[in-house]
Every structure is written in structure tokens, then in C-alpha cells.
PABABA-589143 format. One record per residue: residue in three letters; x, y, z of N, C-alpha, C, O in turn. Coordinates in steps of 0.05 Angstrom, whole numbers, padded with zeros to 5 digits, always signed. Example, Ala and Ser with C-alpha at 12.3 -4.5 7.8 and 13.67 -1.06 7.14 Angstrom:
# residues 2
ala+00264-00114+00156+00246-00090+00156+00264-00066+00156+00285-00066+00169ser+00257-00045+00142+00273-00021+00143+00258+00001+00157+00268+00023+00161
//
This chain:
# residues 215
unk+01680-00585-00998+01707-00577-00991+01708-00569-00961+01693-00553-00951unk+01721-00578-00953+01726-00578-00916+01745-00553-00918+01767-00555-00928unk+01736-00528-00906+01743-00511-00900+01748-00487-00871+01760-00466-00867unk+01728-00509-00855+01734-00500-00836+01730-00517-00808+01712-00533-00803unk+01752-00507-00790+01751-00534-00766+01720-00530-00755+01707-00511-00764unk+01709-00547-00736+01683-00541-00717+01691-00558-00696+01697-00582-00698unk+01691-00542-00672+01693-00563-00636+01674-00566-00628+01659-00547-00630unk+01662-00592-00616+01641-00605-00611+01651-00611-00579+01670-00626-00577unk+01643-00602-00561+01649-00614-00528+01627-00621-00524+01605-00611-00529unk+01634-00641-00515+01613-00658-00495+01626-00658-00471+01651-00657-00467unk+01604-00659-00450+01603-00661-00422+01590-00690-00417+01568-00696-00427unk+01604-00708-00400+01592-00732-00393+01595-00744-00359+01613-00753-00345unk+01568-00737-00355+01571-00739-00325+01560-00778-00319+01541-00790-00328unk+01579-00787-00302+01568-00808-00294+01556-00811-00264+01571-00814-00245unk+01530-00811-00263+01519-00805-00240+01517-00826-00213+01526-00821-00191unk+01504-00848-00220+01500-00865-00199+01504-00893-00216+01503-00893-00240unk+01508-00916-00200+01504-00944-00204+01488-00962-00201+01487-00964-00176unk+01474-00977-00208+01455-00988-00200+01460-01023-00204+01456-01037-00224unk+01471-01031-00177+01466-01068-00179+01437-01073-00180+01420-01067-00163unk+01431-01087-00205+01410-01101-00196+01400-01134-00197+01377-01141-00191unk+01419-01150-00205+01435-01167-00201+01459-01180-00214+01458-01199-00229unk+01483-01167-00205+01505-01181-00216+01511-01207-00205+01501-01214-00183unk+01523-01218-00215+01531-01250-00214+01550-01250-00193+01550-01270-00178unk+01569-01228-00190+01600-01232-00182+01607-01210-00161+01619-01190-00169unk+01603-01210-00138+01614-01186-00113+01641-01177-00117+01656-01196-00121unk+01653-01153-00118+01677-01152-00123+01678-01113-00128+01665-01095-00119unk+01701-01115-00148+01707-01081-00152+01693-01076-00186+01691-01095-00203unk+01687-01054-00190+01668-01046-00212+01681-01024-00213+01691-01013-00194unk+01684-01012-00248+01685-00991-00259+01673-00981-00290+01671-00996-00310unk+01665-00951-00287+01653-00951-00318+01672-00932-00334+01685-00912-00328unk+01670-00940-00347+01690-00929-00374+01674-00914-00398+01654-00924-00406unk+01684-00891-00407+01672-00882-00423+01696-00864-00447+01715-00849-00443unk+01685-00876-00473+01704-00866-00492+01679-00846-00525+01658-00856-00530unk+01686-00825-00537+01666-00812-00550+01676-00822-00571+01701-00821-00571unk+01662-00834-00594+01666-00847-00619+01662-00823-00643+01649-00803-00636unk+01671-00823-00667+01678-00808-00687+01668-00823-00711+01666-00846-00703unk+01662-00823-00733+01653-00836-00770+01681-00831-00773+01691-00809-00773unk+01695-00854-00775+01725-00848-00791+01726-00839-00820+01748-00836-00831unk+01703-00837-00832+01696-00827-00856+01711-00787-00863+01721-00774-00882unk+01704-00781-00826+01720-00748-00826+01746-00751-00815+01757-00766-00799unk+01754-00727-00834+01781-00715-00806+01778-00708-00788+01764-00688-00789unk+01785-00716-00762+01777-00710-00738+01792-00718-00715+01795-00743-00712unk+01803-00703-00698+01815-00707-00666+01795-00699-00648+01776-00683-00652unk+01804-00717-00619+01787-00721-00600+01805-00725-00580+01822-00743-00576unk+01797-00699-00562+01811-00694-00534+01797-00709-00506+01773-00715-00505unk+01810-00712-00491+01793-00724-00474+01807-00712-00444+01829-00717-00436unk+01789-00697-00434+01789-00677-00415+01773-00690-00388+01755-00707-00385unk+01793-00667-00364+01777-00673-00337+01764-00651-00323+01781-00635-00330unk+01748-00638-00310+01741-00619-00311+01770-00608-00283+01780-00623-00266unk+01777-00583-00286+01808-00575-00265+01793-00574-00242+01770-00565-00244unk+01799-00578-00226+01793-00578-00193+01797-00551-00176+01786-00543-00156unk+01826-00536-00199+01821-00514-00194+01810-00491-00199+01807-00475-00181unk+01803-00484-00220+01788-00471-00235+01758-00475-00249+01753-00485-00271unk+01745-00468-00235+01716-00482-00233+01705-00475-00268+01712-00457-00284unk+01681-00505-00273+01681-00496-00305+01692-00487-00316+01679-00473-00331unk+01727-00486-00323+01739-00492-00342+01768-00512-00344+01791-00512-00335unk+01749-00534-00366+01772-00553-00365+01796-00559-00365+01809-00538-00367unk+01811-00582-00364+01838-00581-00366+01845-00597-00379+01827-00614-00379unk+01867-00606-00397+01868-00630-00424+01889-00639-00409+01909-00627-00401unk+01877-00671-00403+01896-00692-00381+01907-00705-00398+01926-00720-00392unk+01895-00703-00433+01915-00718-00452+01917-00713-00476+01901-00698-00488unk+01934-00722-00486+01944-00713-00512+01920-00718-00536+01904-00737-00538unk+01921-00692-00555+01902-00699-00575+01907-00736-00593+01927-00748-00600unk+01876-00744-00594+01888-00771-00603+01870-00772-00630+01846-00769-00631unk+01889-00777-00653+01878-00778-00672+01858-00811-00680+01866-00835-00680unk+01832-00798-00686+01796-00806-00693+01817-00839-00702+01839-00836-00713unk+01805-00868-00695+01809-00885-00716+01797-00902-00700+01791-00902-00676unk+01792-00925-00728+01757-00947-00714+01738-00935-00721+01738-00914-00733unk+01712-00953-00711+01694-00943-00714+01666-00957-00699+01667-00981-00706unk+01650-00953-00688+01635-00971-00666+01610-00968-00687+01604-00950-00703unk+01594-01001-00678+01567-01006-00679+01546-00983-00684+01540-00973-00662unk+01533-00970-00706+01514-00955-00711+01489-00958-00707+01476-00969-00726unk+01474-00949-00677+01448-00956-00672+01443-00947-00639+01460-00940-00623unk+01420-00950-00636+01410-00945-00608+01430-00950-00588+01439-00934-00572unk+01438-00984-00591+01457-00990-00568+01466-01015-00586+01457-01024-00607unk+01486-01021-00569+01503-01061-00580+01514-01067-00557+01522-01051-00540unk+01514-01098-00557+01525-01113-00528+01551-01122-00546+01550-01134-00568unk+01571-01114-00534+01599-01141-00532+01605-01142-00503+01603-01127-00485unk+01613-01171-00507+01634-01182-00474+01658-01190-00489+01664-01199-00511unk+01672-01183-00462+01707-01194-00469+01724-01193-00447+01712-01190-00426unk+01755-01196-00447+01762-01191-00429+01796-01178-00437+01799-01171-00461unk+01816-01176-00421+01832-01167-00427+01849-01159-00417+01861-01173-00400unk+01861-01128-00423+01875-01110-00409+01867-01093-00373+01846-01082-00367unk+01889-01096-00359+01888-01085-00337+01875-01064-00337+01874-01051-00357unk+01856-01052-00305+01845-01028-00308+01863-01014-00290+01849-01001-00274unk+01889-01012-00284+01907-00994-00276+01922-00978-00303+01920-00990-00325unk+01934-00958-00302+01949-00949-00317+01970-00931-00310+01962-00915-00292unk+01996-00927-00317+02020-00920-00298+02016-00890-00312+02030-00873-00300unk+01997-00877-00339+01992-00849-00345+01969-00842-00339+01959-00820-00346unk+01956-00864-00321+01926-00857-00323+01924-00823-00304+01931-00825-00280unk+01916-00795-00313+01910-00779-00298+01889-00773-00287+01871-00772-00303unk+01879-00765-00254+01871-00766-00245+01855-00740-00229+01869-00723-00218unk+01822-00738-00229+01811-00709-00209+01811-00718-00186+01801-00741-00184unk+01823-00703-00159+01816-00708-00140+01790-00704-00130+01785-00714-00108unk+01770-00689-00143+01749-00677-00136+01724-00702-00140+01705-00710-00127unk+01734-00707-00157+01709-00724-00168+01714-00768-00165+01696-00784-00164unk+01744-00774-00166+01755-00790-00170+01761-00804-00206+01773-00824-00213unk+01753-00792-00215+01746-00796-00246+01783-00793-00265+01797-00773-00267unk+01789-00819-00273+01811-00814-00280+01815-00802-00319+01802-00787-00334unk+01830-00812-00322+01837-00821-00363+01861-00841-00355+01879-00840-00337unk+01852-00867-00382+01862-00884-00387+01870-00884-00415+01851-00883-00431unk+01892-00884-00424+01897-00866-00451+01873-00849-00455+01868-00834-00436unk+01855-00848-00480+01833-00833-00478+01814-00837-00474+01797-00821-00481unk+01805-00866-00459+01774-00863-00444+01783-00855-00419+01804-00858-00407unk+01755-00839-00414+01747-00833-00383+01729-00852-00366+01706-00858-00370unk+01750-00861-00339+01740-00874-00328+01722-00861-00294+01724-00839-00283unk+01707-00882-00285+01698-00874-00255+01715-00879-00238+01736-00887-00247unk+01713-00877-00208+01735-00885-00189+01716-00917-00194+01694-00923-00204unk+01743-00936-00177+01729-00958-00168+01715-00964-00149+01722-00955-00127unk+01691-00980-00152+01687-00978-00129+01667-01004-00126+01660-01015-00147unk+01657-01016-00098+01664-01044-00089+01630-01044-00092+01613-01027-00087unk+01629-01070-00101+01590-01074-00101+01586-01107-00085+01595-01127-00098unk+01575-01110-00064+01577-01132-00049+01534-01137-00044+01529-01157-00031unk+01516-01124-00052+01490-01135-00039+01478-01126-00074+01490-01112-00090unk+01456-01137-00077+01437-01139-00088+01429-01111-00091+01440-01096-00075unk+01409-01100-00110+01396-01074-00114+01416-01050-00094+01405-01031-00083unk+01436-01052-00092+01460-01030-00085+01453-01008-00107+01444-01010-00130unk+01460-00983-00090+01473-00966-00105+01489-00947-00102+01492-00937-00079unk+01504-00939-00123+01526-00929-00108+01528-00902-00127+01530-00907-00151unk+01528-00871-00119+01533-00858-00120+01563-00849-00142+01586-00859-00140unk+01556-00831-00160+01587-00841-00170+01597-00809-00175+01617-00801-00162unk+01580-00788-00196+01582-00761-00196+01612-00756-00205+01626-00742-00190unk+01621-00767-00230+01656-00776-00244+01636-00752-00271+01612-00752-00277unk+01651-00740-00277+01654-00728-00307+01674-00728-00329+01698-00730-00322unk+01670-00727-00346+01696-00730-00365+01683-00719-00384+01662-00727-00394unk+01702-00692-00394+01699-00680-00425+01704-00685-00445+01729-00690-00444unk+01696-00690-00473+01708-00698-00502+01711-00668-00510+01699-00651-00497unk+01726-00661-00532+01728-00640-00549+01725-00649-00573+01749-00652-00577unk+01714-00656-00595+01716-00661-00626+01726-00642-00639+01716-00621-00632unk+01743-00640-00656+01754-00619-00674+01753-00639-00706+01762-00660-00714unk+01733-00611-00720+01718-00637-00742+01728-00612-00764+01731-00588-00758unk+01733-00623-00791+01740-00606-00808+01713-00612-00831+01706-00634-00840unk+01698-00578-00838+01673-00584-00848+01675-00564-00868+01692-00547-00870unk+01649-00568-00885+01648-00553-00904+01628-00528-00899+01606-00531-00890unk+01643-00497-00907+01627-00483-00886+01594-00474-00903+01578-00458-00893unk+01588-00488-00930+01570-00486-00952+01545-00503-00936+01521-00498-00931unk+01563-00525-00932+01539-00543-00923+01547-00546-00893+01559-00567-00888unk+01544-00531-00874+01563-00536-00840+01540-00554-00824+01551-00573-00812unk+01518-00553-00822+01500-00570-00807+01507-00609-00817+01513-00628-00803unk+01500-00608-00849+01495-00630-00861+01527-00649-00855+01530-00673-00853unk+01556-00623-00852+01582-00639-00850+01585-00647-00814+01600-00664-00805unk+01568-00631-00798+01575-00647-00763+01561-00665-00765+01568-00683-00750unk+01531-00675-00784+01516-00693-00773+01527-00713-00788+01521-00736-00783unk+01541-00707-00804+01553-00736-00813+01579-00747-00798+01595-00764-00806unk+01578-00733-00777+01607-00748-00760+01586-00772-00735+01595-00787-00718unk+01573-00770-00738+01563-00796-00731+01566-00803-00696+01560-00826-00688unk+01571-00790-00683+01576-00790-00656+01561-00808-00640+01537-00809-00638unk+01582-00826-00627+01568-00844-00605+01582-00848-00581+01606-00842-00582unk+01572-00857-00559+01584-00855-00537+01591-00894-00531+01575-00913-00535unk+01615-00894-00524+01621-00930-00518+01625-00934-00484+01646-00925-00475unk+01608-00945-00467+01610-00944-00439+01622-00974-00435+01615-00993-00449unk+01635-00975-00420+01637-01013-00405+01648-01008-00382+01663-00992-00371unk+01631-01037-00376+01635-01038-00346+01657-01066-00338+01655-01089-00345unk+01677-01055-00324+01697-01069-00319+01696-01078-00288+01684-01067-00269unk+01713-01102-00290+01717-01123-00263+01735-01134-00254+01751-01148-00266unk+01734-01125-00223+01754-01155-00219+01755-01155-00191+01748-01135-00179unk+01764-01177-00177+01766-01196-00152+01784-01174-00128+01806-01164-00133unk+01770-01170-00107+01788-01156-00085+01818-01172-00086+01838-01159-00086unk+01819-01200-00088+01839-01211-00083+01860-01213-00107+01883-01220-00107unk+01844-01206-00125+01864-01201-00160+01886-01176-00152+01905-01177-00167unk+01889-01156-00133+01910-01138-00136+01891-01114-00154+01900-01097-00169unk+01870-01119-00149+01850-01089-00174+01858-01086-00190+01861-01064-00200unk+01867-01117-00206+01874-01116-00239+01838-01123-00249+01824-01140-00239unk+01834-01109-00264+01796-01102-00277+01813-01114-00304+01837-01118-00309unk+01788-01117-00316+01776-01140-00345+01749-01126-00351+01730-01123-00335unk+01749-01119-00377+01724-01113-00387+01704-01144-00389+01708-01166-00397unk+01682-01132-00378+01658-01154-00372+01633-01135-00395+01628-01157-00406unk+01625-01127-00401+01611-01121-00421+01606-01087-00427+01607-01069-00410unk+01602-01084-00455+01594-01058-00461+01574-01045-00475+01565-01061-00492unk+01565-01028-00475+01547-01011-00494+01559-00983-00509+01577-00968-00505unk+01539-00986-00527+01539-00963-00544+01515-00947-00556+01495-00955-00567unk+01527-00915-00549+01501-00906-00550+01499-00889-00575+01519-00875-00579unk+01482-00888-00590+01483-00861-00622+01466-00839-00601+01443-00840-00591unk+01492-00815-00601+01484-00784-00602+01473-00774-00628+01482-00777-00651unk+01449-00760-00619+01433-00749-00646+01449-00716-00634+01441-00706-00613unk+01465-00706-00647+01475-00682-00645+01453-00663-00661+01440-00665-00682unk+01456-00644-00642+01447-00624-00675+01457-00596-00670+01456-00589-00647unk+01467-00581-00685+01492-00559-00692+01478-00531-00672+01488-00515-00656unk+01449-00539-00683+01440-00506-00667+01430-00519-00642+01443-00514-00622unk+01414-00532-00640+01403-00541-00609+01423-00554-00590+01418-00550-00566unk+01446-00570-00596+01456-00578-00583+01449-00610-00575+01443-00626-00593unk+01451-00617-00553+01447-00643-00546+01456-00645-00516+01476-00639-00504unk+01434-00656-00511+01422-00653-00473+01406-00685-00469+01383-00692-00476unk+01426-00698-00457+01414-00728-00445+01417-00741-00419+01437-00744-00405unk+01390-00748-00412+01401-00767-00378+01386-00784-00388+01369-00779-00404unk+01394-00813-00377+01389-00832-00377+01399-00858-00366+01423-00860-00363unk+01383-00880-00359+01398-00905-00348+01402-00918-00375+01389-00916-00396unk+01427-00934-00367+01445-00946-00389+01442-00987-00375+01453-01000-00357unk+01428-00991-00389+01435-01027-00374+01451-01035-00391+01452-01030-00415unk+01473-01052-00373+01491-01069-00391+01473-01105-00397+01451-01111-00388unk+01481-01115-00405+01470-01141-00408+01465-01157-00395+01471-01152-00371unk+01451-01184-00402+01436-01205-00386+01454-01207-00367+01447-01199-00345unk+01478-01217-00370+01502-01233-00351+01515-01211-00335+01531-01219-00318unk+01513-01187-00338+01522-01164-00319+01496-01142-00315+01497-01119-00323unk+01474-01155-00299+01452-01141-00300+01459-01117-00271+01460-01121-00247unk+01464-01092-00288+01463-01060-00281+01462-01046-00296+01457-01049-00320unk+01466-01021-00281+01459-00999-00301+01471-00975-00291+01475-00973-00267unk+01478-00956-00308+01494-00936-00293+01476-00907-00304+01475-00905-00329unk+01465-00889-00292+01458-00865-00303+01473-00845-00314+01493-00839-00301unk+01468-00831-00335+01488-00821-00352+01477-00799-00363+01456-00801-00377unk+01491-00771-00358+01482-00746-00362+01492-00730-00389+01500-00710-00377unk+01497-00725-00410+01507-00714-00433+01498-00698-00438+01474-00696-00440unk+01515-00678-00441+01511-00647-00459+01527-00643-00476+01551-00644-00471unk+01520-00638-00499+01541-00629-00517+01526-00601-00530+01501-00595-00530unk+01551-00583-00543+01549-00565-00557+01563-00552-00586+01586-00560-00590unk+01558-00542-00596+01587-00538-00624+01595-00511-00604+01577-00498-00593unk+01622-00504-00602+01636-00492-00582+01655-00473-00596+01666-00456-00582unk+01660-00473-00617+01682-00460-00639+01682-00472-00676+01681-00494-00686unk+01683-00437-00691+01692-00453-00718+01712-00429-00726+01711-00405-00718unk+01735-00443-00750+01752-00421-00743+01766-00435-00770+01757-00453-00783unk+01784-00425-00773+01806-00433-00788+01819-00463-00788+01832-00466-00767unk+01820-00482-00800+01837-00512-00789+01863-00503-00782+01874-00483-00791unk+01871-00521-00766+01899-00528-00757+01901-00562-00760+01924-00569-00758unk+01885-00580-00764+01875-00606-00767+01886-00617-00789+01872-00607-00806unk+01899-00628-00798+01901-00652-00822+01872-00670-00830+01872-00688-00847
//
């Protein structure tokens, strides 16, 4: 019986870029969205850290209720293409360049023209989980929300007008755990045909349990 909400924040720092050989000179961005087991009830905020108020966030968007569900495992490659990487709600840190695109968090853009480049990036973007659990069994109900992180790296032509196309993505399984938390850095490679990699810093913690307000 799900009796009580639990908030899960994560912190996701995107650190640096690494060309190490892409195919295509042009503008680059990484995207990052926190995945949910649609199996729970669950909303997911997607936060920027405030520029004015140091360490403590600010909600650039509306709670969006959990649906889908990504690839379960170490990592997964898809390519595709698509939707524009402008957005007329996308909000934006001046501090960091790091925007929201409905609810992924994106990096600023930015231009990759030589071989083994790298480019500096230091973009953060907060998740909040609000998970409704059972407070009998409370460890066994967060680890079954299944948490993964979906990164892609998007593209497109100086001369396109900086309309971006997703060019490939990954996915990562967070091993959460209720009392220790969850603390990761690591390089992230995208695939054969978009050979880089972006470094990627995660913290998460359980942050509140309380009464639901959640459906």
C-alpha cells in the first residue's frame, strides 16, 4: 500500500566534451532527461540551479507527469532525427548556459570544428522524483522505480539557422540506493557514427518523505 510520497533529486552536472572523431563540423548539444518504471506513480520536475540564490534550486518547469519507459541496462544506442533544438519555452541559466526543453535539460550550444577537441561545458540540471511508496517496505518501493538517465547528442549545420536533430543517444541504469545515495562521474561515448563522449557527474539523494499530494 503506497502511503507515503519519497523525493529523489538528482544533480546532473555535464562537464566537458570530448571530439574524438565526429564525421560532421558544425554545432553540438547534449540533452539530458531522468527516466521513471511507469509501473509507479510518479512526477518529475526538472530544475535549473537559480543564479541567484546559490545551492538552492529553482523549478523552470512545470511538474510533468512519469510516462514511457527507456531501455533497461548499462547503456542502449538509438539514432534518429527530428524535432528542432530551439524552443520558444525553452528556460534558460545565465550562469551556466544550460537551458529546459519541455523537460529535458539541455547544454549551451556549442561549435566543434578539429579532431580530439574539447570543449569545456560545466551545464547542470536538477531532477526531483516524487514517488509514492509503501512506508512497510520503503527501500524495496524506490528501488523498484528503476531510474535511468537518457543523454543525446544533437546537430546541426552553422548554415541550417541552429535548427539541431538528434544524431544519437544513450542510456544509463542508476543503481540508487535509499540510504547511501548515488554519486557518479563518468565518460559517456555515444556511438560508432558520432564518435564522442561527454563527462557526466550525478548525485542523487532521497531528500523528503511526507504525506502524498501525488495521484
Amino acid at each position: 500500500m503506497a502511503d507515503l510520497q519519497a523525493t529523489v533529486e538528482f544533480a546532473v552536472e555535464l562537464y566537458k566534451f570530448y571530439n574524438v572523431d565526429l564525421f560532421q563540423r558544425g554545432l553540438y548539444q547534449v540533452r539530458c532527461s531522468l527516466r521513471v518504471s511507469p509501473r509507479l506513480p510518479v512526477q518529475v520536475e526538472t530544475c535549473l540551479p537559480d543564479a541567484t540564490t546559490a545551492g538552492i534550486p529553482s523549478v523552470q518547469s512545470v511538474l510533468n507527469q512519469n510516462g514511457g519507459s527507456t531501455s533497461h541496462g548499462s547503456s542502449s544506442n538509438n539514432r534518429g532525427g527530428g524535432s528542432t533544438g530551439n524552443s520558444p519555452t525553452a528556460s534558460s541559466d545565465s550562469r551556466s548556459g544550460a537551458t529546459i526543453i519541455d523537460d529535458t535539460g539541455a547544454s549551451r550550444v556549442f561549435q566543434i570544428l578539429y579532431r580530439n577537441e574539447e570543449v569545456s561545458l560545466r551545464d547542470v540540471i536538477m531532477f526531483r522524483a516524487h514517488l509514492l511508496v509503501d512506508s512497510r517496505h520503503l527501500k524495496e518501493s524506490i528501488e523498484r522505480a528503476e531510474f535511468s538517465l537518457n543523454l543525446e547528442l544533437w546537430f546541426g549545420e552553422q548554415t541550417n539557422g541552429n535548427v539541431l536533430t538528434l544524431a544519437s543517444t544513450r542510456t544509463l541504469q542508476l543503481n540508487f540506493h535509499p540510504g547511501r545515495g548515488l554519486h557518479y562521474h563518468l565518460p559517456v561515448l555515444f556511438d560508432y557514427f558520432h564518435l564522442a563522449a561527454v563527462s557526466v557527474g550525478i548525485h542523487a539523494s532521497l531528500v523528503a518523505l511526507h504525506q502524498p499530494y501525488i495521484k
